[in-house]
N, C-alpha and C positions, 0 to 999 in steps of 0.2 A: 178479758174484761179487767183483772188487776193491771195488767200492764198499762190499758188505761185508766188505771186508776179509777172507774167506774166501780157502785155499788151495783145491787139489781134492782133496787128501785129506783137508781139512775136510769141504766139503761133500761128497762120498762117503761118509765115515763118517755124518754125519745123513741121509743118504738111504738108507742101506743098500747102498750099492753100489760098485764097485771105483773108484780111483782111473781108472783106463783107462777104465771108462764115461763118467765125468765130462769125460775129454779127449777121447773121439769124440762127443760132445753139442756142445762147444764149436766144433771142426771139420765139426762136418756131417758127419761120416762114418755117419750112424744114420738112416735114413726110419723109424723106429718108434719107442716109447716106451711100457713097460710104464703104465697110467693112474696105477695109484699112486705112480710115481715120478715122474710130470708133476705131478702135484698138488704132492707132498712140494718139488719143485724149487722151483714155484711159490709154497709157503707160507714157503720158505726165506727166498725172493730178495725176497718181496713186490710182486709180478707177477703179473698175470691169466694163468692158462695158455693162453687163445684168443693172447695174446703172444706168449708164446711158441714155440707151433707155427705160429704165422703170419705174426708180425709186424704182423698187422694189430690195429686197435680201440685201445684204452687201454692205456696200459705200466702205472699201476698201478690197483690194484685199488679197483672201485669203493664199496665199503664206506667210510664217512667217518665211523662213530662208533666208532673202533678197530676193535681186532682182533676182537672177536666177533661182528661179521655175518660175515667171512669165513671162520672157523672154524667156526661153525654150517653154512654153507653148502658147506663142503668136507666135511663129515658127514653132511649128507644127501646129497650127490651121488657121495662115495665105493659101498654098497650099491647104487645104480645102475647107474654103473658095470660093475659087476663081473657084476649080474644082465642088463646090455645086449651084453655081450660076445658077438660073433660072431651075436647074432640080427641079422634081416631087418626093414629097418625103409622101407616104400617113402612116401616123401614128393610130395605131388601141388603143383606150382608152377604159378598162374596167370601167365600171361603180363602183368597187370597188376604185379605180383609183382618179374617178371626187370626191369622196367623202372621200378621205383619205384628214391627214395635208398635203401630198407630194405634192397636185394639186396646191397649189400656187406656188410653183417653177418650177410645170412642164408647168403652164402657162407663168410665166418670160419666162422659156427656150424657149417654142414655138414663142413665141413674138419675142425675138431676132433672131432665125434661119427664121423668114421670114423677121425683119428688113436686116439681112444679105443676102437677096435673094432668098433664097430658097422656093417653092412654096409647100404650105400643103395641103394636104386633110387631114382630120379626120374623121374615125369613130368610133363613141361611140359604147358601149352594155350598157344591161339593162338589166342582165339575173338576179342578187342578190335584183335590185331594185322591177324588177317584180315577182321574187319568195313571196319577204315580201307583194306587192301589192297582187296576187291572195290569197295569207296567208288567210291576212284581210279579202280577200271579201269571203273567206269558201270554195273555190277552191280547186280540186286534180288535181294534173297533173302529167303529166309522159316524161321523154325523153327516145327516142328512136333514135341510131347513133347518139348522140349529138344532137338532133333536140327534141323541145321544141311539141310536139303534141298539136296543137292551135285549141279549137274549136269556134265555133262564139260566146257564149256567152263570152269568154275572151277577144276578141277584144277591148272592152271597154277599160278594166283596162292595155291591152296591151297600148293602147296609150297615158295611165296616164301615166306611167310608163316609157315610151320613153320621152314623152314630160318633164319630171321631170329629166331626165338628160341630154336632150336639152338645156332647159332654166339652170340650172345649170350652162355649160358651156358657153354658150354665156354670161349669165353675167358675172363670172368671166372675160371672154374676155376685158367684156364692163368697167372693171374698170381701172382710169385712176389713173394719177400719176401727179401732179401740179411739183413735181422736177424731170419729164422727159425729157429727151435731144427734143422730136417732140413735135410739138405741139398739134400734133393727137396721145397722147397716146395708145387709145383703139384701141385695132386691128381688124380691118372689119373683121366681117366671116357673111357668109351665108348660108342656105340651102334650100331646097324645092322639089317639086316633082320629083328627077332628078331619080328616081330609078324604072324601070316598073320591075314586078314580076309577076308570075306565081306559081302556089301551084304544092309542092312537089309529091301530089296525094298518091297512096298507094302502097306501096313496101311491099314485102313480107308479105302483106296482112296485114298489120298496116300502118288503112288512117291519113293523118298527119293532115286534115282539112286545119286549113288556116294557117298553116308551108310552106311557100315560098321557092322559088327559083329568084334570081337576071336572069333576061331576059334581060334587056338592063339597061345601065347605060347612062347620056344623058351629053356621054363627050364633046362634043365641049363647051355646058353651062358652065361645070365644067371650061375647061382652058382658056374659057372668063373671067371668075373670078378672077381666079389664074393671069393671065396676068397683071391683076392691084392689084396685092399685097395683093388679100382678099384670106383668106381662106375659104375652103368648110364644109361643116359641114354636112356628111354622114350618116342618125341615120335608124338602123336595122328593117327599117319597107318600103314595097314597095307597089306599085298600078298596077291594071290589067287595062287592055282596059275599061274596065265594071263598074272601078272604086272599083272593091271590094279590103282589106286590107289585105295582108299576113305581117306574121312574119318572117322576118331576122335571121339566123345566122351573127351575125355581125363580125367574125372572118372571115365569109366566102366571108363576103361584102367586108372586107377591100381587101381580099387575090384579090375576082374579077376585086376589080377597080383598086389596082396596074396592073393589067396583063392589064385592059382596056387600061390605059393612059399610059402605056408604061414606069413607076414610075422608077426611079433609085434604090428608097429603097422602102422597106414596114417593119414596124416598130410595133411590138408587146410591148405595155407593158404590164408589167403581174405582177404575185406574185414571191418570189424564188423561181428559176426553177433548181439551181444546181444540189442537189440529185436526182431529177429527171431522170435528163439527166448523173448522174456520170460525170458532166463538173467541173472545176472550172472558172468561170469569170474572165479575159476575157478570150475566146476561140472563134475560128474557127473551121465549118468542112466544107468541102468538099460537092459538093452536093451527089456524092456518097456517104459516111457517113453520111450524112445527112438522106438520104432514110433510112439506114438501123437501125436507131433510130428513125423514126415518130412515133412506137407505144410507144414511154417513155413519149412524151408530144404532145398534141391535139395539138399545135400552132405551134406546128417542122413542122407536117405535111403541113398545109399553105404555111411556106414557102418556103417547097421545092416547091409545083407545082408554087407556083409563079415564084420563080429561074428558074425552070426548064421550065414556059412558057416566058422568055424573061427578068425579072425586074431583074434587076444591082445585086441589095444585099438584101439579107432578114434579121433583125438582132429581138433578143431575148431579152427584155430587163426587170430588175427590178426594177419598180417605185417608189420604198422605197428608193433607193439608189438615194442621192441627187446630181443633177447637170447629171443622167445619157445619158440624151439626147444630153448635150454638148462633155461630154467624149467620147459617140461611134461613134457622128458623124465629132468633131472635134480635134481627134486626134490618132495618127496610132496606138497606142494599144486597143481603144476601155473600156467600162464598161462590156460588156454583150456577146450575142454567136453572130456568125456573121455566115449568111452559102452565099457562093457562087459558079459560075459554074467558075469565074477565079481562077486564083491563086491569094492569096492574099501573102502569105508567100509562098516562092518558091527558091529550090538549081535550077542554072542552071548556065550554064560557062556565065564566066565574060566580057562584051565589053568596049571599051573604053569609054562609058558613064558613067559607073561604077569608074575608076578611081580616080574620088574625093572623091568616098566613102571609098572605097582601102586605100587611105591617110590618112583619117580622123583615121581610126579603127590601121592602122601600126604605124603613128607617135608619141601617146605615149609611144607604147612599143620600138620603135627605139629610143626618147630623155630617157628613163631610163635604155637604154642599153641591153633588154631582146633581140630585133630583130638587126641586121643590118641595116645600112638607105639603103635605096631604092629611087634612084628619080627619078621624074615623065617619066625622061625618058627613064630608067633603064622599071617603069610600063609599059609605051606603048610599050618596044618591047616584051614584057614579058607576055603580057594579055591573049593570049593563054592559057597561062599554071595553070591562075587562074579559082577558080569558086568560086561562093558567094550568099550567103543567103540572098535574097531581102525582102521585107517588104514593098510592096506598095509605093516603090519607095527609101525604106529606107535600105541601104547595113550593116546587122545583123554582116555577119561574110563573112570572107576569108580563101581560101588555094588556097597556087598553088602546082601544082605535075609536076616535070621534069623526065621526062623518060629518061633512059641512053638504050636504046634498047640492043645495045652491050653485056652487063652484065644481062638485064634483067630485069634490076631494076626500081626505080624510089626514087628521093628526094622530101620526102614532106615536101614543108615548105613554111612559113607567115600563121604559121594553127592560128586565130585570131579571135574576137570577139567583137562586139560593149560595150565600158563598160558600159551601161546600158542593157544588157541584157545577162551580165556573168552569169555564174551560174545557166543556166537555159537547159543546155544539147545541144548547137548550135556548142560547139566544139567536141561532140560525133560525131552529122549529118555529119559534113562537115567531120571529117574523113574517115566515113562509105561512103561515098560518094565517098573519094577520092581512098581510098579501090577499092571501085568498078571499080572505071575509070580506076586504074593499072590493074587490071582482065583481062576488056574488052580489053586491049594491050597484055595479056599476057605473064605478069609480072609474075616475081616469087619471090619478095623481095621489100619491102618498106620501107625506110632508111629517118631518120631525125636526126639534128645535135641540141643540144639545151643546154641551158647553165641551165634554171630556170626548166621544165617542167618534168625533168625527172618521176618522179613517178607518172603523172598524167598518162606516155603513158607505165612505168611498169604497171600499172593497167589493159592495155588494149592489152596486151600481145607483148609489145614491148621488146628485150632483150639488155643488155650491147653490142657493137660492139667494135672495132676499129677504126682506118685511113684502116688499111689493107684492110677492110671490104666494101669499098668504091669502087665502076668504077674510072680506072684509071684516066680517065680524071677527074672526082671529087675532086681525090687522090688529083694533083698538085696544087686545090684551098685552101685546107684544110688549115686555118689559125691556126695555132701552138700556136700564141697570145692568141687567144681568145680562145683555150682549148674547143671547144665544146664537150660535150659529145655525141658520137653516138652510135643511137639506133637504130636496126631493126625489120623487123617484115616479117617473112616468109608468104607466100601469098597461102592459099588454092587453091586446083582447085574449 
């Protein structure tokens, strides 16, 4: 704040809030902070908010071409935000993970996404720490269906092995930051007996011992917790009636207790999964596509049946890539795969909510002269005739198609694109799209007038026309001026 030269009822008044906020911020008298005002502090001061709730990572902000990557990027992640507030987000940590250089960041990250509201569960594994442990102790073991075949004498070294990246994790939790924005840097987490289990028993006559199965998870404990800010700390090992100890699939824990608490997300980190999956990052699929890929990677499988038992979004992530947890969860393109039962990316016709998306994607092609201007009222009587490429609330791209019935035909045009996502085949979709919509009329000709595009839609089997070529009523609009050139495009059955 001195460095800019700001008093606090300076910056209070640009933050919107009382000078006495401003003074129990600076003293640590505050474990909380409304998001918007983390942010607004943040874009004040010119500091990364993870800074300032933590003190850890970078003091300033990583954006190096001025200020409009970080401004863009506070725009999208505000709506976020706001829409992550108070949901269940349970996040699954490989024990390769806790023990990588990436875990200090992916603890900042976690840190801030519950200072920001959002309530965690974690579950760890222990599958690489306990391979090296049974190593040591002269151990053979064997998996069968992914399950770890546990007989009692490994119990032991099972619970080294767990507890060694239990304690891991919570202390890293447990470290604080003397130049953190709260004065309760360390972030509460807990855990404990919340997990009853019962043994796998023996399938196709290979007994798994004491290879468990999750029987009950003891949710109401869990969102007692969550309710005050602390996170849960889930680790791959559960308890019978009887007291006896099985061993966890901890991928299968995380996938259960998402589905238990009814999770918005359930959150994989992993190693790179791209070739795997023939994906590039970031990507969506579909839960149907989803299904038809669970045998490329054990953790797809996951999270379809969670998808598909009820939880929001299932996403794929790589813990190597830094900051990945803030990128898939705060902001509309994401780091990693995302599978859902909604649509996240979605063509369908355009309503008048849509309109200021409309706008945004047509008025620079109308101030540099490519489109006609169009105004907003011109949009509303006209919306019909559009449809548009959503994005999770974000409008990708536009076409509208005018149908001349008469002639048969139909005008396609305002075929457009968000420039931040040209060049990535969304004005292929929306044509094949709008293709289809002439079909289903019963069209026999799809005609566009265009002054810059031409070869984009020779490509795509449009030909040279005329004015002649046109519905009459068309004909009488044709502006002479502006010389469009028109192109058709005959319409299969």
């Amino acid at each position: 704040r001195h460095q800019h030269s700001l008093s606090q009822a300076m910056l209070a008044s640009q933050i919107g809030v009382s000078r006495v906020t401003v003074s129990q911020w600076e003293n640590g008298e505050v474990t909380h902070i409304r998001p918007e005002n983390l942010f607004a502090l943040a874009n004040i001061l010119k500091v990364n908010p993870e800074w300032l709730v933590t003190g850890n990572g970078e003091r300033s902000r990583r954006a190096t071409a001025g200020s409009g990557e970080t401004t863009e990027a506070l725009r999208q992640a505000l709506p976020y935000i706001h829409l992550h507030q108070n949901k269940v987000f349970v996040v699954h940590l490989p024990d390769t993970a806790v023990f990588s250089d990436a875990f200090h960041n992916i603890v900042n990250d976690l840190t801030l996404l519950s200072t920001l509201g959002i309530q965690l569960v974690l579950v760890h594994g222990a599958r690489q720490t306990l391979d090296r442990t049974l190593k040591k102790a002269g151990f053979e073991y064997n998996f069968d269906q992914g399950r770890r075949i546990t007989t009692q004498a490994m119990l032991p070294h099972i619970q080294q092995a767990v507890g060694a990246v239990k304690l891991e994790i919570e202390a890293r939790f447990s470290m604080g930051s003397a130049t953190s924005l709260m004065q309760h840097p360390r972030q509460r987490i807990m855990s404990g007996n919340l997990i009853a289990a019962q043994p796998v028993g023996i399938l196709d006559g290979v007994d798994y011992g004491h290879a468990g199965r999750v029987r009950r998870i003891d949710i109401q404990a869990i969102r007692q917790h969550l309710q005050t800010r602390t996170m849960v700390l889930l680790s791959p090992v559960g308890y019978s009636a009887t007291g006896e100890v099985f061993n966890l699939a901890s991928t299968e824990l995380a996938q259960e207790a998402a589905i238990q608490l009814k999770a918005d997300k359930l959150i994989y980190l992993s190693e790179p999964f791209s070739s795997a999956l023939g994906l590039q990052p970031p990507a969506f699929l579909p839960l149907s596509e989803a299904r038809a890929k669970i045998q490329d990677h054990e953790l797809l499988g996951c999270l379809v049946q969670a998808v598909a038992n009820g939880v929001h979004r299932g996403h794929l992530l790589d813990y190597q890539l830094d900051g990945c947890l803030l990128c898939e969860i705060l902001t509309r393109d994401g780091s990693g795969l995302m599978v859902s039962s909604d649509p996240y990316e979605d063509i369908r016709p355009a309503t008048h909510e849509d309109i200021a998306g409309i706008m945004d994607i047509l008025r620079p092609l109308e101030q540099s002269g490519v489109l006609i201007p169009r105004s907003r009222e011109r949009l509303e009587q006209d919306i019909h005739h559009f449809s548009v490429i959503d994005r999770d609330g974000l409008i990708l791209g536009c076409a509208a198609l005018y149908p001349y019935v008469e002639s048969a035909s139909a005008e396609l045009a305002c075929l457009a694109t968000h420039p931040a996502y040209r060049r990535q085949g969304y004005g292929e979709i929306l044509l094949n799209y709008s293709l289809k919509q002439a079909k289903k009329l019963r069209l026999k000709q799809v005609f566009i007038l265009t002054t810059q595009s031409m070869h984009w839609f020779l490509e795509r089997g449009f030909h040279y026309g005329s004015p002649d070529d046109l519905p009459k009523d068309r004909q009488g609009l044709y502006n002479w001026q502006r010389h469009s050139r028109i192109m058709t495009l005959p319409l299969g059955k």
